[in-house]
CHARMM-style PDB file with segment names, atoms N, HN, CA, C and O in Angstrom:
ATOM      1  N   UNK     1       0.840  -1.184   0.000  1.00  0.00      PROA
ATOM      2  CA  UNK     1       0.000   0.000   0.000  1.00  0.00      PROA
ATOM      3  C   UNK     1       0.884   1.246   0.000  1.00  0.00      PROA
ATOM      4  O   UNK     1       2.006   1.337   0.498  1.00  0.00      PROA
ATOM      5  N   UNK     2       0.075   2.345  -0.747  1.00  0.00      PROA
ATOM      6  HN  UNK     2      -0.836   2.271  -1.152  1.00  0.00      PROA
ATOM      7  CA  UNK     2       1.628   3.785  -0.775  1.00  0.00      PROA
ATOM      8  C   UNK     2       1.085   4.039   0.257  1.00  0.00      PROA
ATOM      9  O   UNK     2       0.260   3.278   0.762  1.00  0.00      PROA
ATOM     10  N   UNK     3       1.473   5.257   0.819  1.00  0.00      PROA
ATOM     11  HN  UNK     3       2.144   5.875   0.410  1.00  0.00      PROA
ATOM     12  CA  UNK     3       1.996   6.278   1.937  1.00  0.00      PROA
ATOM     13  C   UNK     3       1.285   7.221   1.100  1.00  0.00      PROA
ATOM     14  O   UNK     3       0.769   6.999   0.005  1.00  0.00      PROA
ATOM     15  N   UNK     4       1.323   8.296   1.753  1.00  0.00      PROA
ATOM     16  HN  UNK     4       1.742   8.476   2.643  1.00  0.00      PROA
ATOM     17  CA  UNK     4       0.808   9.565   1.654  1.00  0.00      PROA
ATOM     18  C   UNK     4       1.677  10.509   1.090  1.00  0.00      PROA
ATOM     19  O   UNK     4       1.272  11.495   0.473  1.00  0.00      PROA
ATOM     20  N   UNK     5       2.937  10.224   1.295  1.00  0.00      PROA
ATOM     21  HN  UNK     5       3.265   9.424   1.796  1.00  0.00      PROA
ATOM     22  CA  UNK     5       4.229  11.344   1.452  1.00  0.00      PROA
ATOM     23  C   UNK     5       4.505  11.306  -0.374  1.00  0.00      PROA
ATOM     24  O   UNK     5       4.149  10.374  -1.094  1.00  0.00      PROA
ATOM     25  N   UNK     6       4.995  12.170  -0.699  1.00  0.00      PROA
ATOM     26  HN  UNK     6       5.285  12.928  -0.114  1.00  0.00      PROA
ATOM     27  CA  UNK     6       5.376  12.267  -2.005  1.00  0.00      PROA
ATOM     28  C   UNK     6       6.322  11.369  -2.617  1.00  0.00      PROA
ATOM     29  O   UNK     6       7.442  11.415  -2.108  1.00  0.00      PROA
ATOM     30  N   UNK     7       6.178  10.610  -3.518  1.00  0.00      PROA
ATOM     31  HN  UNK     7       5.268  10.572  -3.931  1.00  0.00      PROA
ATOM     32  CA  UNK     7       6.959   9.517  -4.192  1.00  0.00      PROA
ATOM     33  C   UNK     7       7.524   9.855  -5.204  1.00  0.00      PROA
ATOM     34  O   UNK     7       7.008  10.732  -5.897  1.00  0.00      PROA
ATOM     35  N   UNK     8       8.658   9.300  -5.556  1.00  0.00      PROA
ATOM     36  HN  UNK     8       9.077   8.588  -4.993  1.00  0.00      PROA
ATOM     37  CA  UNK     8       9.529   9.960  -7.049  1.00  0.00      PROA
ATOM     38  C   UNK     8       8.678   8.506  -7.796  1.00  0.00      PROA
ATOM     39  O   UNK     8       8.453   7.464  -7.180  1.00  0.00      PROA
ATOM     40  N   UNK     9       8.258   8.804  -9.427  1.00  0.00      PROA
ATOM     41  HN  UNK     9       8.441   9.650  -9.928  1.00  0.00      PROA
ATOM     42  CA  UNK     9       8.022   7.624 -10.264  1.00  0.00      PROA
ATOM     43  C   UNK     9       8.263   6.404 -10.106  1.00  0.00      PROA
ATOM     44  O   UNK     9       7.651   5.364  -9.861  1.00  0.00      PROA
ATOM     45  N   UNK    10       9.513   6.829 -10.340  1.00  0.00      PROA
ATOM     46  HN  UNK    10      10.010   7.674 -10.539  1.00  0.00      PROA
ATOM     47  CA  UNK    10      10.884   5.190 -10.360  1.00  0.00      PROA
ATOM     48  C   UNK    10      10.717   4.466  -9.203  1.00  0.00      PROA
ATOM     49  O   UNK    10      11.521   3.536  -9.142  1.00  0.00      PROA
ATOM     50  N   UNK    11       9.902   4.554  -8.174  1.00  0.00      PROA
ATOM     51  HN  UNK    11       9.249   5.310  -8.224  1.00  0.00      PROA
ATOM     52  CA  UNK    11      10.203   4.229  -6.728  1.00  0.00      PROA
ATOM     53  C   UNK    11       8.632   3.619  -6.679  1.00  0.00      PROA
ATOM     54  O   UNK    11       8.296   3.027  -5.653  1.00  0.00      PROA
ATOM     55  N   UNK    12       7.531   3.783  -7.948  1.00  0.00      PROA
ATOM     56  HN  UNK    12       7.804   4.264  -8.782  1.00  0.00      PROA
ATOM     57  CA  UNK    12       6.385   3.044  -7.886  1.00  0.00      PROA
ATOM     58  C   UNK    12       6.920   1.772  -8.289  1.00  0.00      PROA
ATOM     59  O   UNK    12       8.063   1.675  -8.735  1.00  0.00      PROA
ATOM     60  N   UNK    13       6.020   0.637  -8.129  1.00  0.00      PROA
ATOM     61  HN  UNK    13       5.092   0.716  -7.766  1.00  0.00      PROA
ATOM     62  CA  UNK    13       6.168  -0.730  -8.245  1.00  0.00      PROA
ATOM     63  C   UNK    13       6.169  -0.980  -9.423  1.00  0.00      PROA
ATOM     64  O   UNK    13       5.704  -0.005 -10.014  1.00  0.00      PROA
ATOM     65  N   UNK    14       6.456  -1.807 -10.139  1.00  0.00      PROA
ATOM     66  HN  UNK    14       6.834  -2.598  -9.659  1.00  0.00      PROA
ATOM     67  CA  UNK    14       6.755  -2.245 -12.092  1.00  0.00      PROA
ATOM     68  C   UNK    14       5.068  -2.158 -12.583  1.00  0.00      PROA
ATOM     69  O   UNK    14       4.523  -1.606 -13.538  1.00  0.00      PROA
ATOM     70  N   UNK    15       4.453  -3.136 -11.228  1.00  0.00      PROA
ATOM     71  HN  UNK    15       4.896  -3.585 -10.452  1.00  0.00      PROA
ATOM     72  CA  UNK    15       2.751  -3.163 -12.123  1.00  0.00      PROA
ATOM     73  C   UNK    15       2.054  -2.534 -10.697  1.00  0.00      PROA
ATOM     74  O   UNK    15       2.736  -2.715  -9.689  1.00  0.00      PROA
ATOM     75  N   UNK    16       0.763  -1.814 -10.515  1.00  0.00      PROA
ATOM     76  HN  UNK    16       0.209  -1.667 -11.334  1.00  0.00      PROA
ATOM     77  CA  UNK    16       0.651  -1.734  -9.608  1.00  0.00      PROA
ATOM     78  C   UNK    16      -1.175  -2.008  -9.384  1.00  0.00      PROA
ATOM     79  O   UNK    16      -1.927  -2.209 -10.338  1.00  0.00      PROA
ATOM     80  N   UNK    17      -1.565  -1.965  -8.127  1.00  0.00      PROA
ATOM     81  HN  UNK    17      -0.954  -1.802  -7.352  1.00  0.00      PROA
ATOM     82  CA  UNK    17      -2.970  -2.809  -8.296  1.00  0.00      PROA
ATOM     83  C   UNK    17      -4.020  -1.374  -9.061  1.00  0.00      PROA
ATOM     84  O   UNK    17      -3.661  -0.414  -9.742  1.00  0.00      PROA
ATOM     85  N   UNK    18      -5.593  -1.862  -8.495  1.00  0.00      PROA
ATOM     86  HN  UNK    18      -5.884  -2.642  -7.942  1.00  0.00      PROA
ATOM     87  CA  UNK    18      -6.328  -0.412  -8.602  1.00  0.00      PROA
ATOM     88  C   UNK    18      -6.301   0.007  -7.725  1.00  0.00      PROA
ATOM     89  O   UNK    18      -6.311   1.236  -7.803  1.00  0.00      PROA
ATOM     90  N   UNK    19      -6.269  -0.348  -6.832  1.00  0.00      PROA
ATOM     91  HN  UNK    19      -6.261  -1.346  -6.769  1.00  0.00      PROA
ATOM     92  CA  UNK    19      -6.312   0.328  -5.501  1.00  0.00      PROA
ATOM     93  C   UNK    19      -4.788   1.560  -4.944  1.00  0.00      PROA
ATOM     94  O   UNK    19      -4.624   2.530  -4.204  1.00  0.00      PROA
ATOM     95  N   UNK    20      -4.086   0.802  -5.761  1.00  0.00      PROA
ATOM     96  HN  UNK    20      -4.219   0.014  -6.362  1.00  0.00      PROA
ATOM     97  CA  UNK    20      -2.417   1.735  -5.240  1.00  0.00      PROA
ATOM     98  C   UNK    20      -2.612   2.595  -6.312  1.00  0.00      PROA
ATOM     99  O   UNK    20      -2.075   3.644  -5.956  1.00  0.00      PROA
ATOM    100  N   UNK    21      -3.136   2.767  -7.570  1.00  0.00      PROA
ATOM    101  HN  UNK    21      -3.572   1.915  -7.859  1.00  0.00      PROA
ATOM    102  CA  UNK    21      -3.396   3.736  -8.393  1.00  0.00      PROA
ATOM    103  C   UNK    21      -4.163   4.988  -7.858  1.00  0.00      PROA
ATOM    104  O   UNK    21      -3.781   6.148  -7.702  1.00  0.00      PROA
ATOM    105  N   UNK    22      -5.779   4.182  -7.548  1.00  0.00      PROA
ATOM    106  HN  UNK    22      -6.089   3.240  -7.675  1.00  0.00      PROA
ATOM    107  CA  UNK    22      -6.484   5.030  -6.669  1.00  0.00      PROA
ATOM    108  C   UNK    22      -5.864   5.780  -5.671  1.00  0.00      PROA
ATOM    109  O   UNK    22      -6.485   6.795  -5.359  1.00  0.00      PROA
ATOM    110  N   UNK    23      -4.571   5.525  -4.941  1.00  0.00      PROA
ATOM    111  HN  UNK    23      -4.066   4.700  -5.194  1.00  0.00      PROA
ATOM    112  CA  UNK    23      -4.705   6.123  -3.847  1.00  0.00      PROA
ATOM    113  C   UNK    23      -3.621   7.643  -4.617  1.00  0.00      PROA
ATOM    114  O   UNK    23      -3.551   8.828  -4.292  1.00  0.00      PROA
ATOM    115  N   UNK    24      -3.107   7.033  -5.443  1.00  0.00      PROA
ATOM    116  HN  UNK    24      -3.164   6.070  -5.707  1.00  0.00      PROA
ATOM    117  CA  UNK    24      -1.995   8.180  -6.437  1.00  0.00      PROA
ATOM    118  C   UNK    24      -3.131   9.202  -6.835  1.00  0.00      PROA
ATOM    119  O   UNK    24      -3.014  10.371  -6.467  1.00  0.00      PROA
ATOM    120  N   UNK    25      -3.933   8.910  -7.375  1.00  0.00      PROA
ATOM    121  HN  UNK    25      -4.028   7.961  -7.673  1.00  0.00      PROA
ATOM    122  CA  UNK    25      -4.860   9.215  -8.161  1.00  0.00      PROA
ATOM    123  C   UNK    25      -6.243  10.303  -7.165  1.00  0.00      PROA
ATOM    124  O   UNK    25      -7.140  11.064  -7.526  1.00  0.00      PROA
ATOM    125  N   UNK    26      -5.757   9.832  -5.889  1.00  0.00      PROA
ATOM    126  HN  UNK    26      -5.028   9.213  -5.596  1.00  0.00      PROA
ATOM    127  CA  UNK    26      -6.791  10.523  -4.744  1.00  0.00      PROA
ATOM    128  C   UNK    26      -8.241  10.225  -5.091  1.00  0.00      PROA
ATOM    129  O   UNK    26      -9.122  10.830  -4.479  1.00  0.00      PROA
ATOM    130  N   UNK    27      -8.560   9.313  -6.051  1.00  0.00      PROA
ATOM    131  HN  UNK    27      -7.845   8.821  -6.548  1.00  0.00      PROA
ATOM    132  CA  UNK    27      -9.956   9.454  -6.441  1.00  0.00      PROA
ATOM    133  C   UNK    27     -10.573   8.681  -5.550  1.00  0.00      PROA
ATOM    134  O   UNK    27     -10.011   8.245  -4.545  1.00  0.00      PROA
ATOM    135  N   UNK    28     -12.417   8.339  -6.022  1.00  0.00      PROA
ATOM    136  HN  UNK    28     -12.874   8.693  -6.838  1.00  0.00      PROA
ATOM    137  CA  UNK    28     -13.168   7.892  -5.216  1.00  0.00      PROA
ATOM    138  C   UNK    28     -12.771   6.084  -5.555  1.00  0.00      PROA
ATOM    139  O   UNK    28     -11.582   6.004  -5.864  1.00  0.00      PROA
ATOM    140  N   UNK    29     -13.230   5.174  -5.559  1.00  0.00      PROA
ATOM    141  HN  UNK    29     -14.196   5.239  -5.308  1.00  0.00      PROA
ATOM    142  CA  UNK    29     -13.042   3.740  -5.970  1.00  0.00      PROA
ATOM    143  C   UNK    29     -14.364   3.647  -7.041  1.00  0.00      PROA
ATOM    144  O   UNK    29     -13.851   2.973  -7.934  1.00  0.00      PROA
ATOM    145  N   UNK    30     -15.425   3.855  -7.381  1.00  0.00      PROA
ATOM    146  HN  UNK    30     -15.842   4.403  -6.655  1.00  0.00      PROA
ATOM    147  CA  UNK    30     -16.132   4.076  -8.059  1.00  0.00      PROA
ATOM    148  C   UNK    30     -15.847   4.700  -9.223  1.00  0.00      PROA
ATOM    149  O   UNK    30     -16.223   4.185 -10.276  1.00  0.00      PROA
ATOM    150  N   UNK    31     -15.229   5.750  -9.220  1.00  0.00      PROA
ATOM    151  HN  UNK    31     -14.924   6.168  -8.365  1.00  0.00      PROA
ATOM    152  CA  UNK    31     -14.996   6.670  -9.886  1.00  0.00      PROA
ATOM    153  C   UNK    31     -13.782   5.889 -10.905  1.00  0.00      PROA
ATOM    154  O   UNK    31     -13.716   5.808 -12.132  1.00  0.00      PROA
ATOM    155  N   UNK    32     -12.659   5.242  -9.555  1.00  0.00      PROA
ATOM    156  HN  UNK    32     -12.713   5.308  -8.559  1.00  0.00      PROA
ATOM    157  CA  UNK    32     -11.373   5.068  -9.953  1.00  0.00      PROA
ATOM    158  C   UNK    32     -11.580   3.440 -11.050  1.00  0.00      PROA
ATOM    159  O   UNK    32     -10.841   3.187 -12.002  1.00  0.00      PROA
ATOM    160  N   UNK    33     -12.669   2.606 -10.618  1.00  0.00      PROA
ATOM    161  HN  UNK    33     -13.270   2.812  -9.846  1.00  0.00      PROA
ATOM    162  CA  UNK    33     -13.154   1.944 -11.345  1.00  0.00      PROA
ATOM    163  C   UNK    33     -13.953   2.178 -12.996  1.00  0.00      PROA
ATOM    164  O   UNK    33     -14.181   1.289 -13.816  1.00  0.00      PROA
ATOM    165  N   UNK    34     -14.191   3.322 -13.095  1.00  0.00      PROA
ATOM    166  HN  UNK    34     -14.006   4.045 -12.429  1.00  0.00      PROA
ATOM    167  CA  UNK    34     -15.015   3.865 -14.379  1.00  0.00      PROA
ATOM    168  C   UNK    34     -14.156   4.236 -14.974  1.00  0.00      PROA
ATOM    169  O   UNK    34     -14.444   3.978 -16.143  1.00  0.00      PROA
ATOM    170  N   UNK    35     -12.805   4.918 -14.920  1.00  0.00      PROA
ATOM    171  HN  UNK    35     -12.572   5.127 -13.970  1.00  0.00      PROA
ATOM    172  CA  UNK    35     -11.335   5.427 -15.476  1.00  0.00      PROA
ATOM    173  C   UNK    35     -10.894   3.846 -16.085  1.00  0.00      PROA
ATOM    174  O   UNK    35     -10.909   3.593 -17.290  1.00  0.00      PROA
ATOM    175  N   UNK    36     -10.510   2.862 -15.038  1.00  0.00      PROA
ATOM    176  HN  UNK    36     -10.498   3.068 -14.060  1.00  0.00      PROA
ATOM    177  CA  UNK    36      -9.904   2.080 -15.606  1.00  0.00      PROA
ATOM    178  C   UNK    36     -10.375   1.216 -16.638  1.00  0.00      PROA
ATOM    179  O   UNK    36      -9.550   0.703 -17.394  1.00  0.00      PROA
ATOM    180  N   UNK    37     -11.728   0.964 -16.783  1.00  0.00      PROA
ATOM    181  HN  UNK    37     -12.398   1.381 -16.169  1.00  0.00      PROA
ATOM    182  CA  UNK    37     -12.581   0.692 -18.016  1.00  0.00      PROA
ATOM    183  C   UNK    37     -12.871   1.757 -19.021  1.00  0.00      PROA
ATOM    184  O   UNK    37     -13.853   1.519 -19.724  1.00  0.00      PROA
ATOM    185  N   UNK    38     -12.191   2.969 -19.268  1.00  0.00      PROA
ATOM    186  HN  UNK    38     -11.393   3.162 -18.697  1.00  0.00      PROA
ATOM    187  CA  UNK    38     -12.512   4.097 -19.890  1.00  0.00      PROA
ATOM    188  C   UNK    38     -10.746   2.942 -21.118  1.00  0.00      PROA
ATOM    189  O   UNK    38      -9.747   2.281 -20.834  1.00  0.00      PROA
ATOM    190  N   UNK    39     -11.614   3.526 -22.638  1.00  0.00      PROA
ATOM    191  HN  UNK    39     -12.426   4.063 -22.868  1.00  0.00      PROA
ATOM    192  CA  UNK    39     -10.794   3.290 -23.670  1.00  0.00      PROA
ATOM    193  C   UNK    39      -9.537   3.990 -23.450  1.00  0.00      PROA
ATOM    194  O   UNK    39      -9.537   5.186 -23.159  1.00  0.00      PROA
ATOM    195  N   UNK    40      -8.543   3.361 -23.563  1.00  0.00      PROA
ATOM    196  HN  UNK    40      -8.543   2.390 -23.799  1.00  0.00      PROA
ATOM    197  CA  UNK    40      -7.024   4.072 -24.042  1.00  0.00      PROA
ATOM    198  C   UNK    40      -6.332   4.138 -22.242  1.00  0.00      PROA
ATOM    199  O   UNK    40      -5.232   4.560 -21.886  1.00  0.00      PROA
ATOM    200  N   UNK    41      -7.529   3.513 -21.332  1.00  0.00      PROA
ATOM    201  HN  UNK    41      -8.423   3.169 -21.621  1.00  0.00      PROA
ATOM    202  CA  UNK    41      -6.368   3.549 -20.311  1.00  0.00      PROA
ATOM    203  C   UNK    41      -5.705   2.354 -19.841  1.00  0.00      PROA
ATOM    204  O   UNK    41      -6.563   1.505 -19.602  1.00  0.00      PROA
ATOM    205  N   UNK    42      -4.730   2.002 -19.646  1.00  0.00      PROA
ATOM    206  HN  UNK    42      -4.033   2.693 -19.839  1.00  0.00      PROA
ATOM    207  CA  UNK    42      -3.473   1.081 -19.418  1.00  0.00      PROA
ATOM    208  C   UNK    42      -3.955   0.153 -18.301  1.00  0.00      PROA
ATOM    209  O   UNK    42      -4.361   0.443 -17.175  1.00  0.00      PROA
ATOM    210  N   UNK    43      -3.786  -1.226 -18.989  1.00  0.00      PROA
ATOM    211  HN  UNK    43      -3.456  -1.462 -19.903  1.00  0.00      PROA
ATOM    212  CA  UNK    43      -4.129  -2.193 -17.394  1.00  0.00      PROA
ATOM    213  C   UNK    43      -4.116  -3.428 -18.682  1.00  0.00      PROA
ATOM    214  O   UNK    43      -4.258  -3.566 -19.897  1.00  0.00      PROA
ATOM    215  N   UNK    44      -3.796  -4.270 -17.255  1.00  0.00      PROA
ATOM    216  HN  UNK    44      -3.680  -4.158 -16.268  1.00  0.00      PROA
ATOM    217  CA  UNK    44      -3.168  -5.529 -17.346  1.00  0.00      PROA
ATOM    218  C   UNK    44      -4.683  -6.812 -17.069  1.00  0.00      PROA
ATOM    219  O   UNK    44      -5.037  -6.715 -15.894  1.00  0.00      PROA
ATOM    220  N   UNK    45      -5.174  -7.417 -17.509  1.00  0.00      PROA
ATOM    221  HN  UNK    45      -4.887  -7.496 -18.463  1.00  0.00      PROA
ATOM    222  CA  UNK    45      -5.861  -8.105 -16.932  1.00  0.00      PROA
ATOM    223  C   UNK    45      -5.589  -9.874 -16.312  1.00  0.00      PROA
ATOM    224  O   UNK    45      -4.921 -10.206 -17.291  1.00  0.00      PROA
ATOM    225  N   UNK    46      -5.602 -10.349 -15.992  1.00  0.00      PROA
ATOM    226  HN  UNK    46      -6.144 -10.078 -15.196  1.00  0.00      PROA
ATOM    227  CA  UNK    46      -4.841 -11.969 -14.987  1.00  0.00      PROA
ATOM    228  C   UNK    46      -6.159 -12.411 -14.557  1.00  0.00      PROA
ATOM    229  O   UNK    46      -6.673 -12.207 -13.458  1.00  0.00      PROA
ATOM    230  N   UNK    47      -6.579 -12.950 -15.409  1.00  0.00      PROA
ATOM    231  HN  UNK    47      -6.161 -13.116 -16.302  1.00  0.00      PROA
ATOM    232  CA  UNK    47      -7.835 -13.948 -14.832  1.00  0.00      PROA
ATOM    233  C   UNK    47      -8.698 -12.350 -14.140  1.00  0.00      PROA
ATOM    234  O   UNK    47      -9.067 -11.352 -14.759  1.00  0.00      PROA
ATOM    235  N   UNK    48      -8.778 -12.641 -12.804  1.00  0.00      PROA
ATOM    236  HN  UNK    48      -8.479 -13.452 -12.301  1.00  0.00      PROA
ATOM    237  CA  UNK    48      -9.749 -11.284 -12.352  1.00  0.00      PROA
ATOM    238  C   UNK    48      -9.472 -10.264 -12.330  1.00  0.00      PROA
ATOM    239  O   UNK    48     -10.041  -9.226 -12.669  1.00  0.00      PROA
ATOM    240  N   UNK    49      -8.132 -10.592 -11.732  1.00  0.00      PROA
ATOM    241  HN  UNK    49      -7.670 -11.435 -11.457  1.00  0.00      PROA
ATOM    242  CA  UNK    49      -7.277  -9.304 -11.466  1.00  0.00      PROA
ATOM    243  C   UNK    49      -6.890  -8.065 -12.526  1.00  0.00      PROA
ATOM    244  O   UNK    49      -6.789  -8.094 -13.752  1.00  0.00      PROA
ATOM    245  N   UNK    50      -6.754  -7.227 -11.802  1.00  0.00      PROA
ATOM    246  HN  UNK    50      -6.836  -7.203 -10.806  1.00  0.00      PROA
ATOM    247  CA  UNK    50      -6.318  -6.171 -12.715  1.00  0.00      PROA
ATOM    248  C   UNK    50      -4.957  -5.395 -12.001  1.00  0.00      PROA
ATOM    249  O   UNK    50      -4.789  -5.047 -10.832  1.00  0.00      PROA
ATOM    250  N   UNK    51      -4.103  -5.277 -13.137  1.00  0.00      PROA
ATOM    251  HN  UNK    51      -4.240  -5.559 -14.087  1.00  0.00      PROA
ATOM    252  CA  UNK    51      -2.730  -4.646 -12.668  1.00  0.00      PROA
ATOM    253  C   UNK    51      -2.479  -3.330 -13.893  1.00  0.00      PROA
ATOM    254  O   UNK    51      -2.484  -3.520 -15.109  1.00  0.00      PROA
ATOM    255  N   UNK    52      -2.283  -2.093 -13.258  1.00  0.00      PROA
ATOM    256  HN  UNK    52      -2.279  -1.938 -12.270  1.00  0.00      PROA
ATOM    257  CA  UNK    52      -2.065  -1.129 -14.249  1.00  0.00      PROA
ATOM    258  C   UNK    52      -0.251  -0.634 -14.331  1.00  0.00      PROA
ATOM    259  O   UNK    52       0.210   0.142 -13.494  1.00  0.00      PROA
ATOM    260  N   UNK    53       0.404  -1.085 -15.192  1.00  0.00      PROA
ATOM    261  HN  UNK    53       0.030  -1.715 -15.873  1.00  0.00      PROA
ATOM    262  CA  UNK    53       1.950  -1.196 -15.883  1.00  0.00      PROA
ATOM    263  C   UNK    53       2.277   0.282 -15.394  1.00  0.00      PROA
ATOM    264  O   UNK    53       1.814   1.283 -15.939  1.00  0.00      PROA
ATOM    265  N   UNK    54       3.093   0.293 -14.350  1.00  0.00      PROA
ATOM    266  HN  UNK    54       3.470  -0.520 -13.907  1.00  0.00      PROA
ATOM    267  CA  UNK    54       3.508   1.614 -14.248  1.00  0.00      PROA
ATOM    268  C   UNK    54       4.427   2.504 -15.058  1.00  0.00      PROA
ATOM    269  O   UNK    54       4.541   3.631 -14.577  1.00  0.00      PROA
ATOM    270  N   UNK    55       5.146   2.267 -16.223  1.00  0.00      PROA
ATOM    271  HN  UNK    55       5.053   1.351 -16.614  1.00  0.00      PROA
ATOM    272  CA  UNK    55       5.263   3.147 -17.227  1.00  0.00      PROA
ATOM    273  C   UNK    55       4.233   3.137 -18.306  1.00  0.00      PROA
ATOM    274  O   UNK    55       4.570   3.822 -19.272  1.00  0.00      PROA
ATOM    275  N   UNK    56       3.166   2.602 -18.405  1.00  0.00      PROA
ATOM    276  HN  UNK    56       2.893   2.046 -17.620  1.00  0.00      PROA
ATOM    277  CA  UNK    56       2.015   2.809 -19.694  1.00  0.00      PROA
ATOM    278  C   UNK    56       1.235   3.737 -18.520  1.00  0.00      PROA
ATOM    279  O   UNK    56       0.392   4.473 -19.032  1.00  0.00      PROA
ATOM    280  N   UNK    57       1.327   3.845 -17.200  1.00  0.00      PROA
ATOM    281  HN  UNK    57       2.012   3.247 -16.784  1.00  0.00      PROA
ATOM    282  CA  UNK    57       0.309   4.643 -16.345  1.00  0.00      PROA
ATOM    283  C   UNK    57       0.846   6.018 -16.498  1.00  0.00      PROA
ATOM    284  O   UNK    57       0.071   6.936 -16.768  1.00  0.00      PROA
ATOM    285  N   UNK    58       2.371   6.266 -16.313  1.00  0.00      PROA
ATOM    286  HN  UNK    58       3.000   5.520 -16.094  1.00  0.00      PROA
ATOM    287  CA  UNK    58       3.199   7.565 -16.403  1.00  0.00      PROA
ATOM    288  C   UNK    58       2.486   8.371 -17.735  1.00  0.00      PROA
ATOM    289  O   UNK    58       1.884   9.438 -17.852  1.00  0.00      PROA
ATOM    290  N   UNK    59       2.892   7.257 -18.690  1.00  0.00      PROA
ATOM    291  HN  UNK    59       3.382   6.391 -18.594  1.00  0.00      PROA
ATOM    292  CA  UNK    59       2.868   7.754 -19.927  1.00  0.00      PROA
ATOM    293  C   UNK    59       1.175   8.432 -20.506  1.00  0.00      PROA
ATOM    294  O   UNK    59       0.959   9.301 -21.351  1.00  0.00      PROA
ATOM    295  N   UNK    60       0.189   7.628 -19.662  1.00  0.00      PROA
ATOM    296  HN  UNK    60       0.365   6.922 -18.975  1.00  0.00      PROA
ATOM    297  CA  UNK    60      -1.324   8.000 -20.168  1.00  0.00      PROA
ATOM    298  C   UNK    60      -1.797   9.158 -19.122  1.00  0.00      PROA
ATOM    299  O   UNK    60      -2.815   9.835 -19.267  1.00  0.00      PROA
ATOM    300  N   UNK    61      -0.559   9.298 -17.675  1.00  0.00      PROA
ATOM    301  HN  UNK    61       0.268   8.748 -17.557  1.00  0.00      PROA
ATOM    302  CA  UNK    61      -0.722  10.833 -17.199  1.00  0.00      PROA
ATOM    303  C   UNK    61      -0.274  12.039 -17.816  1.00  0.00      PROA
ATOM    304  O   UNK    61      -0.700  13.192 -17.740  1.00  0.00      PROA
ATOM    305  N   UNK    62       1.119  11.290 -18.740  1.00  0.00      PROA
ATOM    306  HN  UNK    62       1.465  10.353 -18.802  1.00  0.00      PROA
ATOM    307  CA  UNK    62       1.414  12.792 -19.167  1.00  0.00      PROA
ATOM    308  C   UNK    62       0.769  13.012 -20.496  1.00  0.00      PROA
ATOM    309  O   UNK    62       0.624  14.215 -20.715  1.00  0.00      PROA
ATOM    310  N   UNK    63       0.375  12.309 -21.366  1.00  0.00      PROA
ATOM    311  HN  UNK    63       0.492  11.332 -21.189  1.00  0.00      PROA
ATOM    312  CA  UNK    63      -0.767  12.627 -22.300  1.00  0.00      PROA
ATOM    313  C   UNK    63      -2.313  12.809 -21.816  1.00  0.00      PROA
ATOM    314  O   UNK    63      -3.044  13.291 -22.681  1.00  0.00      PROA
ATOM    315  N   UNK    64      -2.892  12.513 -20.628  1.00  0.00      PROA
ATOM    316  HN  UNK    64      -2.297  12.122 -19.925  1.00  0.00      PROA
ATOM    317  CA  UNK    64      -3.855  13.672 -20.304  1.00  0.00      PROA
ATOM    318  C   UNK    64      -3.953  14.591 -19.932  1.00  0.00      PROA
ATOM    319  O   UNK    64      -5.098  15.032 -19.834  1.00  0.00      PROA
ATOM    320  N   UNK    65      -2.431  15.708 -19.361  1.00  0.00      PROA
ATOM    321  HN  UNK    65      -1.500  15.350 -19.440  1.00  0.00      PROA
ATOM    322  CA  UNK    65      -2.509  16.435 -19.156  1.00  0.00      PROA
ATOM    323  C   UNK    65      -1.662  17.245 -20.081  1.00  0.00      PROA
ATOM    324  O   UNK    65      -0.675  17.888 -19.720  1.00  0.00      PROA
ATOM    325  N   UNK    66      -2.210  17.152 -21.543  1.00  0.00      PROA
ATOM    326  HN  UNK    66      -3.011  16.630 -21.836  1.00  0.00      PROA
ATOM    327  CA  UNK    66      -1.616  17.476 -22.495  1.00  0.00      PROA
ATOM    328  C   UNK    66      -2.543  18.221 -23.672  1.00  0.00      PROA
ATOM    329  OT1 UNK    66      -2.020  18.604 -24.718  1.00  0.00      PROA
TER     330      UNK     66
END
């Protein structure tokens, strides 16, 4: 689980869950669930699970805020 405190990139995990996204992300879990089924955003699927690739996540932050 992250921390609160400010994290450098490189220091996120290789894949990371929805929930460790969500918490980057400050969003609601509802919310953070409707993003990750939204077209063009990055995630991994494993049988149920879902893992979002933390450089395809970098990369689809800095093209939305673009």
């Amino acid at each position: 689980m992250l921390t609160k405190s400010i994290i450098k990139p490189e220091d996120l995990p290789l894949s990371m869950t929805v929930e460790e996204v969500r918490q980057i992300l400050r969003c609601s879990r509802p919310k953070m669930y409707q993003l990750v089924h939204t077209k063009g955003f990055p995630k991994i699927q494993i049988s149920r699970a879902l893992r979002i690739p933390r450089d395809a996540f970098l990369r689809w932050m800095n093209d939305a805020g673009n």
